[in-house]
TORMAR-137024 format. One record per residue (C-alpha): residue in one letter; chain; z, x, y. Coordinates in nm, 2 decimals, always signed. Example, Ala and Ser with C-alpha at 12.3 -4.5 7.8 and 13.67 -1.06 7.14 Angstrom:
<recs>
  aa  ch      zz      xx      yy
   A   A   +0.78   +1.23   -0.45
   S   A   +0.71   +1.37   -0.11
</recs>
This chain:
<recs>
  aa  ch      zz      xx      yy
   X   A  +26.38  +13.72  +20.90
   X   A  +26.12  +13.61  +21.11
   X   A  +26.06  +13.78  +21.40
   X   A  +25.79  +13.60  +21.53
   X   A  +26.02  +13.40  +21.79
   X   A  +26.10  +13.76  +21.95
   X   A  +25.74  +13.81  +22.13
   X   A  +25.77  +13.47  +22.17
   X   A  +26.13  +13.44  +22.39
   X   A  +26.00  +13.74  +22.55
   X   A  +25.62  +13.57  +22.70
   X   A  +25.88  +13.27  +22.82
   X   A  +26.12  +13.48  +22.99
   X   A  +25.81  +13.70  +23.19
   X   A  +25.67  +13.33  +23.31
   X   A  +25.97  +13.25  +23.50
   X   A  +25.92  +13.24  +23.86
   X   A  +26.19  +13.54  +23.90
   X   A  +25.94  +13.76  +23.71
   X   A  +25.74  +14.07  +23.96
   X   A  +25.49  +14.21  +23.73
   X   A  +25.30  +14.50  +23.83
   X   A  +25.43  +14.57  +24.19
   X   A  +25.28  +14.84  +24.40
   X   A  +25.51  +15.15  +24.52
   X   A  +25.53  +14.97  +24.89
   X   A  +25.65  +14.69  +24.68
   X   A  +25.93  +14.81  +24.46
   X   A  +26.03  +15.04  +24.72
   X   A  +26.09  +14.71  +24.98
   X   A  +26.27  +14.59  +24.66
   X   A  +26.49  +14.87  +24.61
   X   A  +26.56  +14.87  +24.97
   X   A  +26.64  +14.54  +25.03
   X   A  +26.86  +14.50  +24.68
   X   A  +27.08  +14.84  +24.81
   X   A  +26.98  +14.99  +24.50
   X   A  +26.88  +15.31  +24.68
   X   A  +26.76  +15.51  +25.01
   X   A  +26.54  +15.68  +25.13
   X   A  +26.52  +16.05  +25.25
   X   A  +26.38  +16.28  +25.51
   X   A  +26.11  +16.35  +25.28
   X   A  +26.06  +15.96  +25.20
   X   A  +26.20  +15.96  +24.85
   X   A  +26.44  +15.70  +24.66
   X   A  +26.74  +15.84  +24.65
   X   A  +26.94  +15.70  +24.38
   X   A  +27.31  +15.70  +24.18
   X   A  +27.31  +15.66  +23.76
   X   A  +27.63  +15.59  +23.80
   X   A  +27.85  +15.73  +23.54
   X   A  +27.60  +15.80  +23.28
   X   A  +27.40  +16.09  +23.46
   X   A  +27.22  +16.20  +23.10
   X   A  +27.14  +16.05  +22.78
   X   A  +27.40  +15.95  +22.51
   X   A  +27.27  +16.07  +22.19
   X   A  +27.56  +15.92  +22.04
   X   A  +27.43  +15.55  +22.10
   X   A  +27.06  +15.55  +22.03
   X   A  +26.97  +15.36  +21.71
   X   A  +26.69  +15.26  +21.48
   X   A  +26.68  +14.97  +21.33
   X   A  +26.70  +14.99  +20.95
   X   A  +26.38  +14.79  +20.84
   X   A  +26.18  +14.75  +20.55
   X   A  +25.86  +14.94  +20.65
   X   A  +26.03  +15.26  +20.79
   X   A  +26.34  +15.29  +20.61
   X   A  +26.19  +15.56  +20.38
   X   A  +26.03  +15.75  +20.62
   X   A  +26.30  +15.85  +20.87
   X   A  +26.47  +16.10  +20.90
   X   A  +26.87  +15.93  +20.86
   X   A  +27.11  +16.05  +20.99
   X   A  +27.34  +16.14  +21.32
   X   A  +27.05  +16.18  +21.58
   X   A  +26.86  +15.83  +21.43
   X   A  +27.12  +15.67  +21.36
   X   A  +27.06  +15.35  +21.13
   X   A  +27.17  +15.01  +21.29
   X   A  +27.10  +14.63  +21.12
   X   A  +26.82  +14.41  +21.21
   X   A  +27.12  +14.17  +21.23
   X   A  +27.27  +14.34  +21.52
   X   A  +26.99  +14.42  +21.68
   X   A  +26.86  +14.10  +21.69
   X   A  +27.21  +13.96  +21.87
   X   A  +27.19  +14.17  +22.12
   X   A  +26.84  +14.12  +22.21
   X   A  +26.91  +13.75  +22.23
   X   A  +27.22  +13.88  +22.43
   X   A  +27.00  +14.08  +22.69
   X   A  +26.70  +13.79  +22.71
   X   A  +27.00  +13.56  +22.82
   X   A  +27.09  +13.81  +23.08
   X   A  +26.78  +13.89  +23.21
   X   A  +26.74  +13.46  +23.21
   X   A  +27.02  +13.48  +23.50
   X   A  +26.92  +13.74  +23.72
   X   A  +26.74  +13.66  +24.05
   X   A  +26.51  +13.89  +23.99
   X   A  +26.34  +14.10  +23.71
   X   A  +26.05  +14.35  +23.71
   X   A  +25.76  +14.44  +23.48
   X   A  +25.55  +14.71  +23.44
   X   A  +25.24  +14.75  +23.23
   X   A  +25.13  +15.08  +23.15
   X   A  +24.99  +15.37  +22.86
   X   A  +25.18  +15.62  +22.70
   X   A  +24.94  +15.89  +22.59
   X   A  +24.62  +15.99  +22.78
   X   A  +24.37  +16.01  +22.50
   X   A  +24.21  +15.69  +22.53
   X   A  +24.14  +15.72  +22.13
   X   A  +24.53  +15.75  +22.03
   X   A  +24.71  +15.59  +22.36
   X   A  +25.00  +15.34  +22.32
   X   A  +24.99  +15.02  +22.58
   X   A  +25.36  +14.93  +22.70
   X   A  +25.52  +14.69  +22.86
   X   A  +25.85  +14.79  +23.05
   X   A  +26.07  +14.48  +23.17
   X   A  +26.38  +14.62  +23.43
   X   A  +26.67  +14.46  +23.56
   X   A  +26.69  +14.73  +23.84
   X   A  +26.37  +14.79  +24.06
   X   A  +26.43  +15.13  +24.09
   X   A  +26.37  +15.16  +23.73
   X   A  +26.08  +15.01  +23.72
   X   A  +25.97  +15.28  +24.02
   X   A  +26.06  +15.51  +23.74
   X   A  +25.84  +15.34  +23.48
   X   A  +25.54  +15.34  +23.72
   X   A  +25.61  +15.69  +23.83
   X   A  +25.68  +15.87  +23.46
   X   A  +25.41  +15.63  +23.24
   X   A  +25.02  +15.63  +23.28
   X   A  +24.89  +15.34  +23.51
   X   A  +24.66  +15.14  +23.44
   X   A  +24.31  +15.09  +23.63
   X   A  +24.22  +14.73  +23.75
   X   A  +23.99  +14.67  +23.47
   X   A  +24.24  +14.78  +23.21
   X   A  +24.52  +14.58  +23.38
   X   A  +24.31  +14.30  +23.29
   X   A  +24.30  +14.31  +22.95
   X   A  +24.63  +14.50  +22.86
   X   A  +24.77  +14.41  +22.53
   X   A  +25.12  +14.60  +22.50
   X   A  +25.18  +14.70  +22.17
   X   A  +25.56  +14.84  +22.24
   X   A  +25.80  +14.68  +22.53
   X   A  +26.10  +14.87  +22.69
   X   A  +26.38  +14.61  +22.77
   X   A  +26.60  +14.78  +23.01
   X   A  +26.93  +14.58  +23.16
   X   A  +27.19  +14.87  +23.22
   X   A  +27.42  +14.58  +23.36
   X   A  +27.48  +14.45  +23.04
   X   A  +27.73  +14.61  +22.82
   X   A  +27.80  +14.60  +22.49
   X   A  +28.12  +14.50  +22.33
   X   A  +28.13  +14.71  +22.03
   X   A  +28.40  +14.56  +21.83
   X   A  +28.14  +14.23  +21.85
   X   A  +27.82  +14.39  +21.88
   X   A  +27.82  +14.67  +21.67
   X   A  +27.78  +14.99  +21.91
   X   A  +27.96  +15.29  +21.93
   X   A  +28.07  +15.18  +22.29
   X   A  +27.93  +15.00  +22.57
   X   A  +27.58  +15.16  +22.60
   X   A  +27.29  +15.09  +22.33
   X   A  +26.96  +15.26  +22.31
   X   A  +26.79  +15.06  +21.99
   X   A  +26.43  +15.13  +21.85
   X   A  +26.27  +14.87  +21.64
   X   A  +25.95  +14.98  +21.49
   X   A  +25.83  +14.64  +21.33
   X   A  +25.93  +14.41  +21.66
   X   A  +25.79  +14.73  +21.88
   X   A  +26.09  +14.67  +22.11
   X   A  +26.28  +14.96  +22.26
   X   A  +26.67  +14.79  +22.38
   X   A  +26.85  +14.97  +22.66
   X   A  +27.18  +14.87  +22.82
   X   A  +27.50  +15.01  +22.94
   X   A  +27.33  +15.25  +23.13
   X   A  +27.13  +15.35  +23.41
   X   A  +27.02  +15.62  +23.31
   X   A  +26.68  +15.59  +23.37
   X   A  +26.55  +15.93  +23.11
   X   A  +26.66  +15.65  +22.82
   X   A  +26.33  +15.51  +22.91
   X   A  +26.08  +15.81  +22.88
   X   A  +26.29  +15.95  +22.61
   X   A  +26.25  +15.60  +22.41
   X   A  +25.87  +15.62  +22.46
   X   A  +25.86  +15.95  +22.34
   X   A  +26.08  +15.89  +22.04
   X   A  +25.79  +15.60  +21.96
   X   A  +25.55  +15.80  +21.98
   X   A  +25.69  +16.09  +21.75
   X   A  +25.68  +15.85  +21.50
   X   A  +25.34  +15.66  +21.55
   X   A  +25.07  +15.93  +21.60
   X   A  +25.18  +16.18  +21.28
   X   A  +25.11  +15.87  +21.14
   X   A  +24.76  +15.92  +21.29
   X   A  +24.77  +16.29  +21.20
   X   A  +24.82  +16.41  +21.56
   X   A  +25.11  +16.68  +21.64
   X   A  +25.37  +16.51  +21.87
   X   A  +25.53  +16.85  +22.09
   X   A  +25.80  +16.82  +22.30
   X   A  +25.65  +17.09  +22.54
   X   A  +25.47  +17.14  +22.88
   X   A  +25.12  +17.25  +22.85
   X   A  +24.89  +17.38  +23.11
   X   A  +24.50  +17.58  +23.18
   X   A  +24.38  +17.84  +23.32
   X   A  +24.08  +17.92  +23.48
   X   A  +23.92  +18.03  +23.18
   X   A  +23.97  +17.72  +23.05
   X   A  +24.28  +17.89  +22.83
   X   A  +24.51  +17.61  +22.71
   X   A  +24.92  +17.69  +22.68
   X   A  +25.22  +17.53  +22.56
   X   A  +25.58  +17.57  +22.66
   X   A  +25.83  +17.43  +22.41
   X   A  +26.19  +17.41  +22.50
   X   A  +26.46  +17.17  +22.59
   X   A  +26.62  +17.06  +22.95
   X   A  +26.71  +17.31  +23.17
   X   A  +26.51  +17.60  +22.98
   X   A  +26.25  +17.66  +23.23
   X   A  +25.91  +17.41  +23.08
   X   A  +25.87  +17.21  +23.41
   X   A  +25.91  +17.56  +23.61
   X   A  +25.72  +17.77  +23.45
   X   A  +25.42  +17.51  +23.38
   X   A  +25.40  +17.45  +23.70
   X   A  +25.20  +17.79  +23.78
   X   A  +24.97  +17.69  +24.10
   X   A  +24.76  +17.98  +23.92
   X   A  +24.69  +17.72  +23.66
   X   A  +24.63  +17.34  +23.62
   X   A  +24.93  +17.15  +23.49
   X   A  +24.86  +16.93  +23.21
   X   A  +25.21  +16.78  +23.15
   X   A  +25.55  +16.86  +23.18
   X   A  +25.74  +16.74  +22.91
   X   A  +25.55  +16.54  +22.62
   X   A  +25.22  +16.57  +22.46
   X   A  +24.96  +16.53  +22.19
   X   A  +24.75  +16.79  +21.96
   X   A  +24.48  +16.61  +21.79
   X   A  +24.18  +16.73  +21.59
   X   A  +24.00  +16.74  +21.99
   X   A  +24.31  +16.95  +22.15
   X   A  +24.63  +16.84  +22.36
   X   A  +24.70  +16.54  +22.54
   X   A  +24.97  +16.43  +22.78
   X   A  +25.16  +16.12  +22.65
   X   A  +25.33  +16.07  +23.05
   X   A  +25.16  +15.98  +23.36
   X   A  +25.43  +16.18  +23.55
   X   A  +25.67  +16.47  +23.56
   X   A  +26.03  +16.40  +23.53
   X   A  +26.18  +16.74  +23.69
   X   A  +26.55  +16.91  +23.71
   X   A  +26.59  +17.00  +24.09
   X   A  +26.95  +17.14  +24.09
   X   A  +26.89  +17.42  +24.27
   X   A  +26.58  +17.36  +24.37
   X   A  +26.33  +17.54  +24.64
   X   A  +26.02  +17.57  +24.77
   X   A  +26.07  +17.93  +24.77
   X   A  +26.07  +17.92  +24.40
   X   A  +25.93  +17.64  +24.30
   X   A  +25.65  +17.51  +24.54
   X   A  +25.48  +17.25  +24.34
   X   A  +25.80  +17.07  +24.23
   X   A  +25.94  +17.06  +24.59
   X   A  +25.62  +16.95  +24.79
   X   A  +25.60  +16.66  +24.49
   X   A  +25.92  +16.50  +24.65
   X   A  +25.76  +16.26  +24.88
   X   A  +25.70  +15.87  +24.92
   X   A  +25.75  +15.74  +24.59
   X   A  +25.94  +15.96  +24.43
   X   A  +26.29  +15.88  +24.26
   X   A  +26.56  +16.11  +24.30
   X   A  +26.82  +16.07  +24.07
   X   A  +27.22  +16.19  +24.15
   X   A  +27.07  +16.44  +24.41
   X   A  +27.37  +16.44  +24.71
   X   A  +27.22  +16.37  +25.05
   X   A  +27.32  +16.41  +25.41
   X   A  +27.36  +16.07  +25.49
   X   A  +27.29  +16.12  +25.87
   X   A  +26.98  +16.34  +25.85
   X   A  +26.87  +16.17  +25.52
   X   A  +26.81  +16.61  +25.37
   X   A  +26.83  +16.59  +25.02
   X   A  +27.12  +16.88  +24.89
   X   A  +26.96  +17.03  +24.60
   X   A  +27.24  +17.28  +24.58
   X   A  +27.51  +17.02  +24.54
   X   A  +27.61  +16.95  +24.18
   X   A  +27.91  +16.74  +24.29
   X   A  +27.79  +16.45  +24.11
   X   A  +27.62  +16.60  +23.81
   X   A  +27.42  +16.96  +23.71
   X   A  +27.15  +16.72  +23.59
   X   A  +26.98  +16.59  +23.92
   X   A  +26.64  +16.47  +23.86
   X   A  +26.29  +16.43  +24.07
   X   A  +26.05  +16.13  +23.88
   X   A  +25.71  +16.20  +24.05
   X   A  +25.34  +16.12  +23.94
   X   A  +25.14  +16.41  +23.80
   X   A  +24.94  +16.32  +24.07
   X   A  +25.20  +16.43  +24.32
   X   A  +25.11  +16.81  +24.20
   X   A  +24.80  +16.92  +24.36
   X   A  +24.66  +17.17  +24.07
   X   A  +24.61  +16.97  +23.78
   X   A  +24.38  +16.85  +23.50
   X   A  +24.21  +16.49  +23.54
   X   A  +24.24  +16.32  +23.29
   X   A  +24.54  +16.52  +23.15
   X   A  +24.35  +16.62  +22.87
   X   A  +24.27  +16.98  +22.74
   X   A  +24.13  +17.18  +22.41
   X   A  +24.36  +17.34  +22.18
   X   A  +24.57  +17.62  +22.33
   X   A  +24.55  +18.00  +22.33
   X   A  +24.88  +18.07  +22.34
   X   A  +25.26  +17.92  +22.26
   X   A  +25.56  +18.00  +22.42
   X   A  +25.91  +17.86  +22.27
   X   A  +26.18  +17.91  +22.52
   X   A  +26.53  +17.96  +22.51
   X   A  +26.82  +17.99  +22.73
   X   A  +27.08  +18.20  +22.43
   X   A  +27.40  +18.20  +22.58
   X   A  +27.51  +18.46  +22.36
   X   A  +27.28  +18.71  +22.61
   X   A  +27.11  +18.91  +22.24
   X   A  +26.77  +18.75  +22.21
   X   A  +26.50  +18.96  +22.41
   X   A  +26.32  +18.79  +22.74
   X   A  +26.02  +18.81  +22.54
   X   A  +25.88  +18.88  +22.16
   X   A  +25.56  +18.81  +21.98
   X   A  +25.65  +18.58  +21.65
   X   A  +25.40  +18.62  +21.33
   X   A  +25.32  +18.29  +21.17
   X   A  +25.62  +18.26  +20.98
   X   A  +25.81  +18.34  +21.26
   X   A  +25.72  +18.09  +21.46
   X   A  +25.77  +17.86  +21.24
   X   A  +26.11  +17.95  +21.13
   X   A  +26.19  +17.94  +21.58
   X   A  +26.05  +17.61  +21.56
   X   A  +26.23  +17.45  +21.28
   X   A  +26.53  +17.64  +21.42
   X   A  +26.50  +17.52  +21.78
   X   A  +26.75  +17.76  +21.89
   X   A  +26.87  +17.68  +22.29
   X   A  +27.19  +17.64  +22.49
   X   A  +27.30  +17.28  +22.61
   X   A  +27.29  +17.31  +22.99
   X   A  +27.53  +17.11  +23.18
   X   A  +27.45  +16.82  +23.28
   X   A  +27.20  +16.76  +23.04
   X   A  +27.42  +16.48  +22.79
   X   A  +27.72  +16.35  +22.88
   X   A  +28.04  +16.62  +22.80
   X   A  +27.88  +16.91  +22.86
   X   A  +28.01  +17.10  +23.12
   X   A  +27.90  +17.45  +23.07
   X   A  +27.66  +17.61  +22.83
   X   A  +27.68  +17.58  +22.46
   X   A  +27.51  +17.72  +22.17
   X   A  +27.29  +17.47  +21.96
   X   A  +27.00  +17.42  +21.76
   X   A  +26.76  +17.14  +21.84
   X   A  +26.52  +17.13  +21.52
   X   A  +26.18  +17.14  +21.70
   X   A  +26.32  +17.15  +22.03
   X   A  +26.35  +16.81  +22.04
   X   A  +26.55  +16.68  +21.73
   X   A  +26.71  +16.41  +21.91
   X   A  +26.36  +16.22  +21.95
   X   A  +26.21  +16.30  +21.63
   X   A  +26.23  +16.02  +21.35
   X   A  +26.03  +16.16  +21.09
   X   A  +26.16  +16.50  +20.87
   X   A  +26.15  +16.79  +21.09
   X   A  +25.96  +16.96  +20.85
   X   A  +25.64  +16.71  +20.90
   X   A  +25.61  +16.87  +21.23
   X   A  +25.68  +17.19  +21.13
   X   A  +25.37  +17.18  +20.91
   X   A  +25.15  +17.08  +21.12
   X   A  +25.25  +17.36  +21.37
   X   A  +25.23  +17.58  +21.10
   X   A  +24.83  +17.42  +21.02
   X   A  +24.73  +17.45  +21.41
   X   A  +24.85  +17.81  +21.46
   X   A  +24.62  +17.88  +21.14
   X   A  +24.35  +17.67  +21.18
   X   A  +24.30  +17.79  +21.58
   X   A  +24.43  +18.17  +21.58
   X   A  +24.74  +18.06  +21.80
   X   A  +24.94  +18.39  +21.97
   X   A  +25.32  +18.26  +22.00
   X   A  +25.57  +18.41  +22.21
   X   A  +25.97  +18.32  +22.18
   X   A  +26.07  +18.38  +22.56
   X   A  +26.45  +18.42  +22.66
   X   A  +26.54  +18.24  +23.01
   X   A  +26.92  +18.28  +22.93
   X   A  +27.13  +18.54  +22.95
   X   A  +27.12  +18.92  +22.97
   X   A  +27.35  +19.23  +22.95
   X   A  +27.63  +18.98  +22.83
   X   A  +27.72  +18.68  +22.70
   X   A  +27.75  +18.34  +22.95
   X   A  +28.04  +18.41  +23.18
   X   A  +27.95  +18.82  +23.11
   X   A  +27.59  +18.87  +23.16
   X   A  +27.35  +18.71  +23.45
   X   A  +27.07  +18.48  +23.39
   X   A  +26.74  +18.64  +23.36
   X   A  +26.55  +18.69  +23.70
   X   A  +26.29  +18.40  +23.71
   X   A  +26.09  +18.67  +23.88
   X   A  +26.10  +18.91  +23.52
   X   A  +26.02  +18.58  +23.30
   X   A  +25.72  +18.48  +23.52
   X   A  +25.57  +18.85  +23.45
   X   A  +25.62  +18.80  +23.11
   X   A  +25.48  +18.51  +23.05
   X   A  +25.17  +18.57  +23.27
   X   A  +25.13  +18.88  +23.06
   X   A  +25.15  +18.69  +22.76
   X   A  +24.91  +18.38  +22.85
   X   A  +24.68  +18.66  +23.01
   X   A  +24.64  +18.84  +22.67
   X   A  +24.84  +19.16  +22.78
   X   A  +25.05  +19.16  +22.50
   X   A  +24.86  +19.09  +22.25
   X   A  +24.84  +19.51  +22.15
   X   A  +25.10  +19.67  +22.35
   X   A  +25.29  +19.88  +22.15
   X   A  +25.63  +19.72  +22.03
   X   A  +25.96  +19.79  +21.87
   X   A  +26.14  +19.59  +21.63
   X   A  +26.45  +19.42  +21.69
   X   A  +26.67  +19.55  +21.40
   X   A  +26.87  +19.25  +21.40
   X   A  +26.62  +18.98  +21.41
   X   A  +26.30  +19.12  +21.32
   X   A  +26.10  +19.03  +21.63
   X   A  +25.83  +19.27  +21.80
   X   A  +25.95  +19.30  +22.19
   X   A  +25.69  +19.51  +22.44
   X   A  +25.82  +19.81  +22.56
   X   A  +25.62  +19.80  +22.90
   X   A  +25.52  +19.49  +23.11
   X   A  +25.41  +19.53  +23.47
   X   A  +25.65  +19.37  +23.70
   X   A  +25.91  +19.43  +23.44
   X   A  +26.14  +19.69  +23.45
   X   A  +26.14  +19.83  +23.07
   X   A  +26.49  +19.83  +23.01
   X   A  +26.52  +19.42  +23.07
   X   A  +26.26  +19.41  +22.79
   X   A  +26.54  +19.55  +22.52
   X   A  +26.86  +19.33  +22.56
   X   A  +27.08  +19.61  +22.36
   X   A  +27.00  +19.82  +22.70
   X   A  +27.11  +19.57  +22.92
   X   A  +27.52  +19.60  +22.78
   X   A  +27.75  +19.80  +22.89
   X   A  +27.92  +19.78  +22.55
   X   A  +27.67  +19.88  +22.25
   X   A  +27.94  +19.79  +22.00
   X   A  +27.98  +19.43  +22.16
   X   A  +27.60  +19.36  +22.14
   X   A  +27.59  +19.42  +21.86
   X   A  +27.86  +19.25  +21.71
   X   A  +27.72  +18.95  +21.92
   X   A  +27.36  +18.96  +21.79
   X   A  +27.49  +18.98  +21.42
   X   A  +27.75  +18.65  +21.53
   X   A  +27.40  +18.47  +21.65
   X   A  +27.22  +18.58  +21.35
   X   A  +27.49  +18.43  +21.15
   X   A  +27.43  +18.11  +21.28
   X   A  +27.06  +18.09  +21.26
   X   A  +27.12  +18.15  +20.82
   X   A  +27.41  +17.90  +20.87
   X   A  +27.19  +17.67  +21.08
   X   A  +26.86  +17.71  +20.84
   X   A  +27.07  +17.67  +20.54
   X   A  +26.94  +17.30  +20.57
   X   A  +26.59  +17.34  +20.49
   X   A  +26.61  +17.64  +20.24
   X   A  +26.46  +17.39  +19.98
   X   A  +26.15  +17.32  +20.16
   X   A  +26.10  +17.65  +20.41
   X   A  +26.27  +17.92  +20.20
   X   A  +25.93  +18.16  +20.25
   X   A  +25.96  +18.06  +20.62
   X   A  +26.32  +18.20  +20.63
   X   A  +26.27  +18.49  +20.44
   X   A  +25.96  +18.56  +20.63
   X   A  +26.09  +18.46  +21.00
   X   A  +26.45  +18.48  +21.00
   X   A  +26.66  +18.73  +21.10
   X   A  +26.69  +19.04  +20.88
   X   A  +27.07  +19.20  +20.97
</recs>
């Protein structure tokens, strides 16, 4: 097949006259304004709708099946195999769409901010308030670099266009496809806009192990000292919040790079849940929605233009795209050396994990491959309420490559740099979901800023008898009993029945890579 038409069909369709490349904020914000794609707020932020699609859908992102990468990923539901047959009719499909709009916008941008390893993209949009999103979530480029920016992967986003799946070979309307050979990520059915990042991030998963650089889905920030930390988790489990310490400059929120020369962030921006959302509790976040900003499904007063971040009418998952610019404590360019200190959080439903714990090597890297979390609601579409899963890596639905690949090189960095790793609790306590209460932000805060800080590192400890891990007995600012979640139930009997259900489903879970990891499980899993 020759794909050399592709780039070809794409340079025609950015030369026609309904083509705004590289618009300023003022610009795409007129745009947005003018097309009713959004509003603004009191604060001077986009407010915006997704529509019905107010996450991602796993269940329709592809990769294309293609000669140089069909051996190396890792097949199956969560990269999904697709033909470069279909994915080339659809492209074609899209281009023709895009041909008949009035308008279409382009953005040209970095993913990664380590000059050495970065990834130029291009990012074409049928809505402008998308391509707000690009310029607001990707790394800009200077003037000079504008000038000679050669892209080396596009996003095509047209969420008007819809797949017929019975012609086009989808699941259903919406397609998220990733072709590695034509560097072409293709998005429609959805306007969604964290397809976009989430794409990117998927790319880069797969392109800089290549390089022999660890790909984390984590936040990472320093402190004063200079002390680097990461925070791995998925949505909703605290790694924007807790990153975001104004005692500490942010690095990144979401997605970054370890190289041989430390962490990099691979986003120019921060891409933050705000249901709920304060300035009370979360300062940075909150003073970050201003003039540029996309919010995304966040109810507004329509009279006084206040932004409702306590209304969840339309989904749990409202979202605030910002520049890391927009947070005033941060690292310039956001680049660091290798980190202190790694915390994997969890929100366990079940309520039985403790709020914090210190993991040995093969602990950690049995948490890792394990990924252990609750789905929050909102998060992907269907989930109402919190459920139980494990998210290999937390982040299995943007890895490509064997989820043992990364675990290794976790595994080489904690080694090779003396690492302390934490596995930190934001879910529940003294009961399961609907029993318990959601641990005080107040309580994790303490922990964590005893653990970055180094005062945990030889407190005294007990073992969990259920699944092996060391948890403090004191932290200041905690009271002692939190630290022991079998002292937080009323019913003895039913915590522990619960911790040995949880257990059960770690060895169920795990059973999947006893061939490669079994001194990892027998090492780092549970042991009742």
């Amino acid at each position: 097949m020759n794909s050399v038409h592709i780039p070809n069909e794409l340079s025609h369709l950015l030369n026609e006259s309904n083509s705004h490349v590289q618009l300023s904020v003022p610009q795409i914000v007129e745009k947005i304004l003018s097309r009713n794609e959004g509003t603004l707020t009191s604060t001077g932020a986009v407010r915006v709708s997704t529509g019905k699609y107010t996450g991602r859908s796993p269940k329709d992102k592809f990769i294309v099946m293609e000669e140089s990468t069909k051996d190396k990923i890792a097949w199956g539901s969560l990269n999904q195999p697709i033909s470069e047959e279909v994915f080339t009719n659809l492209y074609h499909k899209v281009l023709d769409h895009l041909k008949q709009l009035n308008e279409i916008f382009v953005f040209n941008g970095f993913a990664g901010a380590d000059k050495k390893s970065r990834l130029p993209i291009q990012v074409i949009n049928e809505l402008a308030w998308h391509n707000l999103f690009a310029q607001q979530l990707f790394i800009r480029p200077t003037a000079d670099e504008q000038l000679d920016h050669e892209h080396g992967f596009t996003v095509i986003s047209a969420p008007n266009f819809k797949a017929d799946p019975a012609i086009d070979g989808t699941n259903s309307e919406t397609f998220i496809i990733i072709s590695f050979e034509r560097r072409i990520v293709l998005i429609g059915g959805t306007e969604y806009a964290g397809e976009m990042k989430k794409s990117i991030f998927s790319v880069m998963n797969y392109l800089l192990p290549e390089n022999n650089i660890f790909s984390m889905h984590c936040s990472a920030n320093v402190g004063v000292e200079g002390d680097v930390a990461l925070f791995f988790g998925l949505s909703g489990t605290g790694k924007t919040t807790l990153s975001a310490d104004p005692k500490r400059r942010l690095i990144g929120d979401d997605e970054h790079g370890w190289s041989s020369n430390g962490v990099f962030n691979i986003e120019g921006g921060c891409y933050a849940k705000c249901i709920n959302l304060s300035r009370e509790k979360e300062p940075q976040i909150f003073d970050a929605i201003r003039f540029g900003t996309v919010l995304e499904n966040v109810v507004m007063n329509h009279e006084t233009r206040i932004p409702d971040y306590d209304d969840g009418t339309l989904t749990e998952n409202t979202r605030a795209a910002y520049p890391i610019q927009a947070i005033d404590n941060i690292v310039q360019p956001s680049i660091a050396g290798h980190p202190n200190t790694i915390v994997f959080l969890t929100a366990d439903a079940f309520g039985v994990l403790p709020p914090i714990a210190k993991l040995t090597k093969e602990q950690a890297m049995y948490h890792f491959l394990s990924g252990y979390t609750s789905k929050l609601a909102g998060t992907e579409r269907g989930v109402t309420s919190p459920e139980a899963t494990f998210s290999t890596c937390f982040g299995a639905p943007f890895l490509p490559l064997p989820a043992t690949r990364y675990a290794e090189m976790l595994g080489e960095k904690i080694l090779e740099h003396n690492v302390n790793v934490f596995l930190v609790n934001t879910g529940w306590t003294g009961g399961e979901y609907g029993v318990g209460n959601r641990m005080k932000l107040m309580f994790t805060r303490a922990m964590v800023q005893a653990a970055l800080e180094g005062e945990l590192n030889h407190v005294e400890t007990v073992k969990d008898e259920i699944f092996g891990l060391n948890i403090p007995l004191h932290i200041a600012g905690v009271p002692d009993e939190v630290l022991q979640p079998n002292k937080t139930w009323a019913d003895p009997e039913g915590y522990e029945k619960k911790a040995k259900e949880l257990a059960a489903k770690f060895r169920e879970n795990f059973k999947k890579f006893t061939s490669v990891a079994t001194k990892i499980e027998e090492q780092g899993g549970p042991i009742a």
